[in-house]
N, C-alpha and C positions, 0 to 999 in steps of 0.2 A: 368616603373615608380617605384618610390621610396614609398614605403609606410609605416609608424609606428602603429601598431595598439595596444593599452591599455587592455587587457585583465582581469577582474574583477570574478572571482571565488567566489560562496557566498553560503551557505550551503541553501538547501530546508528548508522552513518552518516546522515544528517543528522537524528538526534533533536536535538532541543531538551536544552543542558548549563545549566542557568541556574549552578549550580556555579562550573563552566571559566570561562562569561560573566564571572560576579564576580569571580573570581580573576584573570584576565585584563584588567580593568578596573581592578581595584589595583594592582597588579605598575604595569599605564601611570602611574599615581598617584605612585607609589614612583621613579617611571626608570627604570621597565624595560621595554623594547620587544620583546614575543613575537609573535608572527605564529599562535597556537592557544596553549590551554590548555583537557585534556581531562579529565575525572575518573576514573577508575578504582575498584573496589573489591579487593582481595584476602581473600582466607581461609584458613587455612590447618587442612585439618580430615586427624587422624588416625582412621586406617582398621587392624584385621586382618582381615585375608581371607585363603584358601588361596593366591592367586594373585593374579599383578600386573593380570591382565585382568579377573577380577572385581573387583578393587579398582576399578580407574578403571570400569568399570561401573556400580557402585553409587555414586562420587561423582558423574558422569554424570546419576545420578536423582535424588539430590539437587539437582544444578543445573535438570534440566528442573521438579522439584516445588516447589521452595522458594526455590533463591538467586536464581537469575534469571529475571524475564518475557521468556520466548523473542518474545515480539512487540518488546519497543525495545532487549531486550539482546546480543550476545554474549559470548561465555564461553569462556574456554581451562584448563585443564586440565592440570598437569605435576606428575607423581606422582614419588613415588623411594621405593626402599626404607629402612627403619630399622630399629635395633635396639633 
């Protein structure tokens, strides 16, 4: 089976965003009054596997080996089938 999964990168609560910070400071710059601006990454990586549950398993370890550092990140995960 064909699988697409979304993968969502999003820094731990109170990590330092220098990012969001800048963004956040221009936006006030521009007129724009936000109360946060957060960064995010996405990914979007295709998978076949025999099944749905080894699919998000093996995305899974790609996220603990490579896309994110489990110490300042969390990471969600939202697969679906394709053809």
């Amino acid at each position: 089976m064909h699988y697409c999964a979304e993968v969502t990168i999003e820094l731990k609560s109170g990590m330092l965003d220098p990012e969001g910070t800048t963004i956040k400071r221009a936006l006030g710059h521009l007129g724009y009054q936000t109360t946060n601006v957060s960064t995010a990454k996405k990914y979007l990586i295709e998978v076949d596997e025999e099944s749905r549950d080894i699919a998000e398993q093996k995305v899974d370890e790609m996220c603990q080996k490579l896309i994110a550092n489990p110490i300042i990140h969390n990471y969600t995960i939202e697969l679906r089938e394709t053809q």
